[in-house]
C-alpha positions in Angstrom: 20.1 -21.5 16.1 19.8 -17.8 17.5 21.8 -16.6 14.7 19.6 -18.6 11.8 17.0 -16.3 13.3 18.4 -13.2 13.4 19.9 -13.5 10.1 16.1 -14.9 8.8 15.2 -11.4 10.3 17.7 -9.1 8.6 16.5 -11.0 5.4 13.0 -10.3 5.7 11.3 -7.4 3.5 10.6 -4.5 5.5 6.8 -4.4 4.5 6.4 -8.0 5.0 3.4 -9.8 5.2 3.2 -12.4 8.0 0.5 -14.8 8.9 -0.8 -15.4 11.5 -1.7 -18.8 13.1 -5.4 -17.7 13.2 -5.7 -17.1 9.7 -5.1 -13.0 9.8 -2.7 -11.6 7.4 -1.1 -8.9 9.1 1.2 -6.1 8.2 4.3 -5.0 10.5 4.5 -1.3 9.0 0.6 -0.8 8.6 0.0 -2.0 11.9 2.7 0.8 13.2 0.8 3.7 10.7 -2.4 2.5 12.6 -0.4 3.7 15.8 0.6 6.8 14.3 -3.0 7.4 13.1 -4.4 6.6 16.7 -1.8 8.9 18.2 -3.0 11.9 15.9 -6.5 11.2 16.6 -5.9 11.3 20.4 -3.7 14.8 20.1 -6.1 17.0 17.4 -9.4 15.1 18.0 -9.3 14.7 21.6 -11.4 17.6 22.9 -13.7 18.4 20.0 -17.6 17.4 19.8 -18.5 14.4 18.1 -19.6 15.7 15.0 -16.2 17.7 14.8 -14.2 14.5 16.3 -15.8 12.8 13.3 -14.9 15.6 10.7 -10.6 15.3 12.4 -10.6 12.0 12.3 -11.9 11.8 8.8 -9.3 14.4 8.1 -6.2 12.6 9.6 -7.4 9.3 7.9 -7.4 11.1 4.4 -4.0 12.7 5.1 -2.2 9.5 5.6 -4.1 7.7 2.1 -2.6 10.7 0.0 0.4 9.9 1.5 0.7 6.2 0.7 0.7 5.0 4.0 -2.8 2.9 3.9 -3.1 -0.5 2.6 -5.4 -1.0 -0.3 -5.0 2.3 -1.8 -4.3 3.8 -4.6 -1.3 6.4 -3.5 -0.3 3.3 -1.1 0.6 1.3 -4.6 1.6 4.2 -6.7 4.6 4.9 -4.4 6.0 1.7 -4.2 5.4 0.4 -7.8 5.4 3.4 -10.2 8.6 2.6 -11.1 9.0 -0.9 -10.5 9.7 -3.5 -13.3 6.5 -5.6 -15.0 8.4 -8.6 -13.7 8.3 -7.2 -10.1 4.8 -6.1 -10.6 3.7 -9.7 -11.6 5.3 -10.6 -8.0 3.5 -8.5 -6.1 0.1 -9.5 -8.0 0.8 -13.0 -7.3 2.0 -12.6 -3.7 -1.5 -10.8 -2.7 -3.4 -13.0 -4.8 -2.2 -15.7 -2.9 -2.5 -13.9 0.5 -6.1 -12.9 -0.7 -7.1 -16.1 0.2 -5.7 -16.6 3.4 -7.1 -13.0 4.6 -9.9 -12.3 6.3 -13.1 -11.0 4.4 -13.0 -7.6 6.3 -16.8 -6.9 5.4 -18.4 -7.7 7.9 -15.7 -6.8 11.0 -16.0 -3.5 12.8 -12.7 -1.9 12.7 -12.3 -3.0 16.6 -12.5 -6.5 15.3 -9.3 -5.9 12.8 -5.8 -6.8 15.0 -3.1 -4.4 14.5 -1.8 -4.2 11.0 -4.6 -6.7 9.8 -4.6 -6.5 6.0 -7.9 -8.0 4.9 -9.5 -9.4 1.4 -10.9 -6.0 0.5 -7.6 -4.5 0.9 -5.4 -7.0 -0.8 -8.2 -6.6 -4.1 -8.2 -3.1 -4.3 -4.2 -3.6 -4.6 -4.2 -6.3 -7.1 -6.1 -4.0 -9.2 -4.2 -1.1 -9.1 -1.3 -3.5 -9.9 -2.9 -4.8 -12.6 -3.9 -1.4 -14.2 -0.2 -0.1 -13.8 1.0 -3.3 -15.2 -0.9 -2.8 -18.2 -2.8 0.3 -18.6 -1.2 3.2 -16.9 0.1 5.7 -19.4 2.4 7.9 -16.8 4.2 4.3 -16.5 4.6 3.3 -19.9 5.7 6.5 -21.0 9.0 5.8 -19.8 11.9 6.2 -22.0 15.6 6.4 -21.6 17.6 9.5 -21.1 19.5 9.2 -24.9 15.6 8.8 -26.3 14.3 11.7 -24.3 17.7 13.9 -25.4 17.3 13.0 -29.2 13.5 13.2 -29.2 13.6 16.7 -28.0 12.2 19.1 -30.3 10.8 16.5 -32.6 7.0 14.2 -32.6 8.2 12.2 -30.1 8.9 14.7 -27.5 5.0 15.7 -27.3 3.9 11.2 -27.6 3.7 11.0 -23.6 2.2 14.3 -22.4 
C-alpha cells in the first residue's frame, strides 16, 4: 500500500490540480509562488508607508505575472503552451473547463478568504481563453514551420509569410 502511494505521487504532474474535499481547487505550485510573493512583500515592503507599501506590492505582484508564475494569466499560459501540440491544448481546455465548475467563483472572496494555492472560476476562464486563442488564432504559434522549410524558404516569399 505505501508504495501504490508513493509511486501515485511520482506519477502526478508537477502543476497538478487537486481538489479539495470542500469544493476548492487548489494548486500545489501556485500556492508555493503565493509564499514567495508573501516573502518579497515582507522583505521590500516592510517598512514603507502605506501608500508606498501599496505601490511595492503592486510592483512585486506585476513582476511575478510577466514572469508566468500567476494563475489565470496571460504570460502564465504562454510559457507552458506556446509550443505545445493542438491535441495537448485541447487537454488542457477540457481539464479547466471541467475544474471550472468545481472552483470557487472568486468574486466575491477577499483574497484572505482564498486558501493557499486556491485557483478559482475567474482564473481557470481567463486560461481557457488564452488556450483557446492560441489554439486557433495566435499567429506567433501557427507560424511554425520545420527547419528543411525554413532552410529552403530562405530568400524567397515565404521567408517574409510569418513576420
Amino acid at each position: 500500500m505505501r508504495y501504490l502511494l508513493l509511486l501515485t505521487a511520482f506519477c502526478l504532474p508537477a502543476h497538478a490540480e487537486v481538489i479539495t474535499d470542500n469544493g476548492m481547487v487548489t494548486d500545489s505550485e501556485f500556492a508555493a509562488v503565493q509564499v514567495e510573493i508573501e516573502q518579497k512583500k515582507n522583505e521590500r515592503c516592510a517598512d514603507l508607508s502605506v501608500i508606498k507599501r501599496l505601490k511595492c506590492w503592486r510592483e512585486i505582484t506585476s513582476e511575478y505575472s510577466a514572469s508566468g508564475k500567476l494563475r489565470g494569466t496571460i504570460p502564465y499560459i504562454e510559457s507552458r503552451f506556446m509550443s505545445a501540440t493542438d491535441e495537448e491544448i485541447d487537454a488542457a481546455i477540457k481539464e479547466r473547463e471541467s475544474l471550472t465548475e468545481k472552483a470557487r467563483d472568486g468574486l466575491y472572496l477577499e483574497q484572505e478568504d482564498l486558501a493557499p494555492g486556491e485557483v478559482t472560476q475567474k482564473d481557470l476562464r481567463a486560461e481557457v481563453k488564452r488556450l483557446v486563442y492560441l489554439r486557433y488564432h495566435a499567429p506567433e504559434r501557427h507560424c511554425r514551420i520545420s527547419l528543411d522549410e525554413a532552410q529552403a524558404a530562405v530568400g524567397t516569399d515565404k521567408e517574409a509569410e510569418c513576420k
